[in-house]
Structures are given as structure tokens and as C-alpha cells.
N, C-alpha and C positions, 0 to 999 in steps of 0.2 A: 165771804162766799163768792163777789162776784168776781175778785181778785181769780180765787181759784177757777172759777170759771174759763175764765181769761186764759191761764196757765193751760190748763188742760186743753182748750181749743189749739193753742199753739203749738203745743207737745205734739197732738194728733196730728195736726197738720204737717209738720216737722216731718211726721212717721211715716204718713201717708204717702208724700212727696220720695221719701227714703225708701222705699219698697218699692213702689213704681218705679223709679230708677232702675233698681234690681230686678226686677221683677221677672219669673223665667218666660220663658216664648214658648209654652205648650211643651208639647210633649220633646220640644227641644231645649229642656229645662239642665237638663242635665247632661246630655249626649255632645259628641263632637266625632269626626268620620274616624274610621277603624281600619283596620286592617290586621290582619293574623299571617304568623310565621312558622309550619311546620316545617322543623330540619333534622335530618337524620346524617348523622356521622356514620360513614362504613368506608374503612380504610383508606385506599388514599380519592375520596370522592366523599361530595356535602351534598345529599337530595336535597333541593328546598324548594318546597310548597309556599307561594306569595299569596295569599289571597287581601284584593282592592274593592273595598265599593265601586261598582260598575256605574254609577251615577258621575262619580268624580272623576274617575278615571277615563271613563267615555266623553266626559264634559273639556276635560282638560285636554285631548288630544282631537277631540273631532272626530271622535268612532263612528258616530251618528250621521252618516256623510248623508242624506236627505232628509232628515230633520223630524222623520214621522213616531218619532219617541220609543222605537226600537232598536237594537244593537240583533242585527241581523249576523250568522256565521260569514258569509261575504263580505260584512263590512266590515267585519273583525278579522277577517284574511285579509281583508286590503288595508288595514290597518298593523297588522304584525310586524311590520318594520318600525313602527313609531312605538310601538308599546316594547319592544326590545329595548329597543335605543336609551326609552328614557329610563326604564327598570335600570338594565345594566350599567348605566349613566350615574345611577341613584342607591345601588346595591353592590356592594361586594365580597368578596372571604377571601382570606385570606391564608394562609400556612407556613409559618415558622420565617412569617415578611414577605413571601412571596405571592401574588395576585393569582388565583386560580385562574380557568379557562373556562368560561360560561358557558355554557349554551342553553337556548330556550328550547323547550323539548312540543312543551304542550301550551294553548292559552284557552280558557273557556269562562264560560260563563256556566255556573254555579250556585244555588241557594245555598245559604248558611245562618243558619239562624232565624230567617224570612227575611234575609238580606240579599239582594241581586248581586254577584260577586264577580270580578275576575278569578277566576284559579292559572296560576300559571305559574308551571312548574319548571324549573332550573337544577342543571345540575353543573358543579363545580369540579372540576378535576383536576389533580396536582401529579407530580412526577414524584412524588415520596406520601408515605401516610400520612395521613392529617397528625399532626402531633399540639402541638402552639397555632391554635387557629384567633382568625378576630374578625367578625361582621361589624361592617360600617351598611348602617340604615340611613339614607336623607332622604328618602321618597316622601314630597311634597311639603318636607320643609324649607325649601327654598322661596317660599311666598305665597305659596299655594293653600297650604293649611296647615298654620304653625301647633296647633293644636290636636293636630294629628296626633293617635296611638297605634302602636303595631304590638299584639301581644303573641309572643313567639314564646314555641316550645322545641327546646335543645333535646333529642336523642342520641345518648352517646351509651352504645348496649344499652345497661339495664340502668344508667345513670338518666334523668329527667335536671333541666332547669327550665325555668321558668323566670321570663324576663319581658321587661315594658319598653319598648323604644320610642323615645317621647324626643321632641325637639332640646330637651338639655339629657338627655342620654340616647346617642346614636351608635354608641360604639360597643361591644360585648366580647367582651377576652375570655376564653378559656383551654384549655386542653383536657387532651384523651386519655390521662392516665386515671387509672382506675385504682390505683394503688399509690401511697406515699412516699415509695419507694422505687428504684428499680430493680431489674435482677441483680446489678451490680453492689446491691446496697446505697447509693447517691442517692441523696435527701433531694426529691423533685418539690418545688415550689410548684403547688397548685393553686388557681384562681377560681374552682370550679366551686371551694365552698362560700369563697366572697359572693361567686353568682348568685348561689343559693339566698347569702343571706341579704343582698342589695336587691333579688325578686321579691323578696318577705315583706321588706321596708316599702318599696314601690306600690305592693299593695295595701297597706296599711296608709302611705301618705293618701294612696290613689280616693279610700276608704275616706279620711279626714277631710280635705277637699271635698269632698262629692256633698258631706254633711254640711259643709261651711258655704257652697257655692248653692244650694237649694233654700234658696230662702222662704220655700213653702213649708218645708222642713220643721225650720228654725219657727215659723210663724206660728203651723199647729205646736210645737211642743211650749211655746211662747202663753200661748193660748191654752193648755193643759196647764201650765205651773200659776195663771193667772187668780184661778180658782184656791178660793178660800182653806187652808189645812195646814196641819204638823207636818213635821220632820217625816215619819214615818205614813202618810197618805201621798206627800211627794214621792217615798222610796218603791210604795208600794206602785203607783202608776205611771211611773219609771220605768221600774222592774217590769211592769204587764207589759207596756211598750215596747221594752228590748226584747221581751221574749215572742210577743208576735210577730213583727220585724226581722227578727232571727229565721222564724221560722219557715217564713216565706220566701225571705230573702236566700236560702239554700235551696227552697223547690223551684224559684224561678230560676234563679243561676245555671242551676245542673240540669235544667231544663225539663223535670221533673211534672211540672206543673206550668203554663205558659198562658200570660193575658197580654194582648198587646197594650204598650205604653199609652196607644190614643182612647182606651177602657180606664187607665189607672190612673191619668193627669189627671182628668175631670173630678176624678170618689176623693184626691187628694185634695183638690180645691174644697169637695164642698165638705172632708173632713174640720179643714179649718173652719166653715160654717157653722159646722155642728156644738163644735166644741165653743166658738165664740156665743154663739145665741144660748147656749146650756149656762155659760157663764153669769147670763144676765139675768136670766128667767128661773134657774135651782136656785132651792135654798138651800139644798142638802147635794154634798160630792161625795157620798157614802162607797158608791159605786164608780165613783171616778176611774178606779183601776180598771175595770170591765171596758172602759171606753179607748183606754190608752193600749189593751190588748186588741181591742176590734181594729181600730183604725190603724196599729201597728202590724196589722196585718195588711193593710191596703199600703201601706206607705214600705213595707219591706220589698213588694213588686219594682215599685219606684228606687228603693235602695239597689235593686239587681240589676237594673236597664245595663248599667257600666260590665254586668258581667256576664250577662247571657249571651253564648255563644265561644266564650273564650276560655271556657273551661272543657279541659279535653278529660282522659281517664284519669292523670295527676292531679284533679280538683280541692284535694284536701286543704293542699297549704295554701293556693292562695283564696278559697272562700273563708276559711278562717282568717286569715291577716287582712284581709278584703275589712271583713264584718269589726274586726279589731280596729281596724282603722275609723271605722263609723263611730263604736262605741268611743273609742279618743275623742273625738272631737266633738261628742253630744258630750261630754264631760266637760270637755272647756267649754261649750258653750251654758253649760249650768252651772260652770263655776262663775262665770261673769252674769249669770243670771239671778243665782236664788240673794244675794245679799242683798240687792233691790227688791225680789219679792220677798224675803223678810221683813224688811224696811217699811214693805207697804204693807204688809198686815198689821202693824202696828198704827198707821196713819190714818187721822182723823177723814181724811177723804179717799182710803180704799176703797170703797162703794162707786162713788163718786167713778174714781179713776179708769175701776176694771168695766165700768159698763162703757165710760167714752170708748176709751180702748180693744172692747170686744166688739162694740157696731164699728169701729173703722174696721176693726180684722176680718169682719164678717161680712165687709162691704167688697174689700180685696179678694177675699176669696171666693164671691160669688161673682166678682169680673170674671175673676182665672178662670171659675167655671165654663164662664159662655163662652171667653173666649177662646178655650180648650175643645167646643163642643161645635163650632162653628169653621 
């Protein structure tokens, strides 16, 4: 007994140490800066719509010329030469190889989302119709913030794509034909349905990631499969989980329904409370499904932070492959999960293990709490 003792202090400590490492930073658990790209194709000219975090972008060029934590229109006209520079320095389009001719039209500041924005509008213009175009994005991954996202939507007529430009994809290939063919009958090699389907994947990886890099995530659902049951009480508050999560995670996205993230960090911290202390003190998880619905409804908010805002009237395909990408990756992480909690319901010191286990989870997530709350 005191051998296992022994063990188990180690193991928790081991865990303890291991999640603090990881551990998220508040409501910047899961975010990193954004930016959106709307472009409309009309013949031989690219409208595009930049919008920057005003934070980053004011920070990075010095917009703030006295320092009083405004971005005043003045200082933003006396700043239009440098926000030119580095945009068109950092952005371009291209047509059938050849570099359009930029000009900056408009530059403002903009809410989106409840996010302080640059908008600033560009237009591109070519001496033939856009036919074979290709946007090169590096805006701020040069050192500035390799972790940057820019989620851009391609209007070409009544064709939509949908794309992530991420520091290992800056580049987007496609053309204007709207048909597989031309009038001549010549087989046109199109890339516009690769785009489609490399948007689909980007959101599905984006989905995987989001689940793998939250380790609040990982801890409540850690803390749900802890508790004592069958095959079929794991499926069933699983199943409640995914479907409250789902269903939130689409009213926040589309913006349907809106809680700010510094409301949801905190109910997510002390979800994982709930569920650890329930661990120790039930005897009975009869209702455990009701629990894995409730809180998966608090933790789908948290699942949308990555996509509120950047879903326009085309929202279908990527809050689907979004959420798709979620469900992947709670899948792997239950498939490297339930063989150890089978394992341990069979073990002479289950009891023993999931109460060490639950007052450390329960200890971590009521740090996260205050420290999410302070």
C-alpha cells in the first residue's frame, strides 16, 4: 500500500508539473492575431478588402505617434505612407505571371467581430482579364507573428473559395473559369477545386489542433472518462458532449449567439472542477451524460473563439469541417485514452488513483479559474 502510495504521488506530480508547462494563458488559450481577406474578381481588376488587428498593426509601425492608446484619423493619415509600404511590401496578385498595379483606395479603422480593425481596401489592376491569378500573403510573417492567420474569401461571380493563409501556406492559385472547358472545346486545367478542397482540410486540421493544443479541453474530457462505467455510459457522455459543443459551437461561429471569451475561460476552468470533485464524492454516474451535455455546451463557445468572425454568408463548409476537425481529434485523443481507463477499472487501486488524480485536476482548474478572473 505504501509502495502505491509512493507511485501515485509521483505520477501526480509528474502531471501536475506537465500541465503547468502547458497550461493556457487565459482567454489567450487558444487564439493567436487574425486577420481577414475579402476579394472579389471582376474582369480585369482584384477588389481586396485587408482587414489587421489594429493593435498589431498600430504597434508595429508606430500609428500611436503620442502614445495616449488612441489611433486618432490624423495619426492614421500621417501614418498612410508606412501602412502602404509595408501591406504592398507584404501582399500581392498576381495575373497570368504578371504583378498587378496596386493602389490603396481606403484605410480605416473598423469593428469586426468586437475586434478594433484596420480595413484597408486595395485594388489590383491588370491590362488583360484576370484569368490565372496567385495571391502571395507574408503580412507579419517575417518575425512579427509567425503564427498569424488571414482567413480570406475568393469571389469569383457566383463561385466562393475559402482559404487560411497561415505561415506554411502564403501562396493561393487559381483562375476565373467557370466551366471545364472553353468555347473552343480545350480541356482547361482548373485549381479552383484543389482550393476548395485544401480550404476543407485547413479547416478540419485548424479543428484538430485547436482540440490538441487546449489542454483544458483534454483535462475536462480526461476528467469525464475518469469516472466509473461501461462501454455504453462512456458513449453515451461522449455523445451528450459532442452534441452540446456542436451546438453552440455553430450559434457562436455565425454569430448567432455571442459570450465574450473572458465569460467562457473562467465556466471552462471550473467545468473541470465540477467534474473532478463529482469524481470523488458520487457514487453513482447514472447522469453523467446530462453533465457532458451541460458543460459541452460551455466548452463549444470556447470551441468557436478560432471562428467567430470569419465566417461570412458561405459558413457552411467551413463550420462543418471546422467542427469535423474537432470531432478527429477528440477521437484520437480517446483512442490513446480509454485503453488506460479500461485498464484501470479493473485495478485493485482505481479508487485509490482517480481521487489522487481528480483533487490534482481539481486543484488546476481552480488556479485557471482565478487566474482567468483576475
Amino acid at each position: 500500500m505504501q509502495k502505491n502510495n509512493k507511485l501515485m504521488a509521483s505520477i501526480c506530480l509528474i502531471f501536475m508539473m506537465a500541465v503547468f508547462l502547458l497550461q493556457p494563458n487565459g482567454a489567450e488559450a487558444h487564439s493567436g492575431s487574425i486577420g481577414y481577406s475579402e476579394v472579389k474578381i471582376e474582369g480585369n481588376k482584384v477588389s481586396y478588402d485587408l482587414y489587421l488587428l489594429a493593435d498589431l498593426l498600430g504597434g508595429l509601425l508606430n500609428i500611436d505617434a503620442n502614445q495616449d492608446g488612441y489611433m486618432k484619423e490624423d495619426e492614421i493619415a500621417q501614418s498612410k505612407t508606412s501602412i502602404e509600404q509595408f501591406v504592398l511590401k507584404n501582399l500581392t496578385v498576381n495575373n497570368n505571371g504578371l504583378q498587378g498595379k496596386a493602389t490603396i483606395n481606403d484605410i480605416s479603422l473598423v469593428k469586426r467581430s468586437n475586434l478594433s480593425m484596420f480595413r484597408i481596401k486595395i485594388e489590383f489592376v491588370f491590362k488583360e482579364p484576370v484569368q490565372e491569378y496567385e495571391i502571395d500573403y507574408f503580412i507579419f510573417f517575417n518575425g512579427v507573428d509567425m503564427n498569424h492567420q488571414n482567413f480570406a474569401t475568393i469571389h469569383n461571380g457566383d463561385q466562393v473559395i475559402e482559404n487560411i493563409f497561415t505561415k506554411d501556406h502564403t501562396v493561393l492559385q487559381g483562375n476565373t473559369y467557370l466551366k471545364k472547358e472553353k468555347t473552343t472545346g480545350e480541356t482547361v486545367e482548373t485549381s479552383n477545386n484543389q482550393n476548395k478542397v485544401i480550404g476543407f482540410w485547413q479547416y478540419v486540421l485548424m479543428g484538430m489542433e485547436h482540440i490538441w493544443s487546449g489542454i483544458d479541453h483534454l483535462l475536462f474530457l480526461f476528467g469525464l472518462l475518469l469516472a466509473k462505467g461501461n462501454f455504453r455510459d462512456y458513449v453515451k457522455t461522449l455523445t451528450a458532449f459532442t452534441i452540446g459543443h456542436c451546438l453552440t459551437l455553430a450559434l457562436a461561429a455565425t454569430e448567432t449567439v455571442f459570450i465574450p471569451s473572458t465569460n467562457i475561460e473562467p465556466l471552462i476552468a471550473l467545468s473541470i472542477v465540477y467534474v473532478a470533485i463529482q469524481n470523488i464524492w458520487s457514487k453513482s454516474f447514472k447522469w453523467r451524460w446530462l453533465v457532458g451535455l451541460g458543460f459541452g455546451l460551455i466548452h463549444g463557445f470556447g470551441f468557436a473563439e478560432l471562428l467567430i468572425g470569419k465566417l461570412g454568408s458561405h459558413f457552411v463548409l467551413p463550420l462543418f469541417s471546422f467542427n469535423l476537425g474537432v470531432e478527429f481529434g477528440q477521437i484520437v485523443v480517446l483512442i490513446i485514452f480509454i485503453p488506460f481507463i479500461w485498464y484501470l477499472q479493473k485495478a485493485r487501486w482505481q479508487r485509490q488513483f482517480v481521487n489522487s488524480f481528480s483533487t490534482v485536476i481539481s486543484g488546476i482548474g481552480l488556479y485557471w479559474f482565478i487566474d482567468r478572473i483576475i
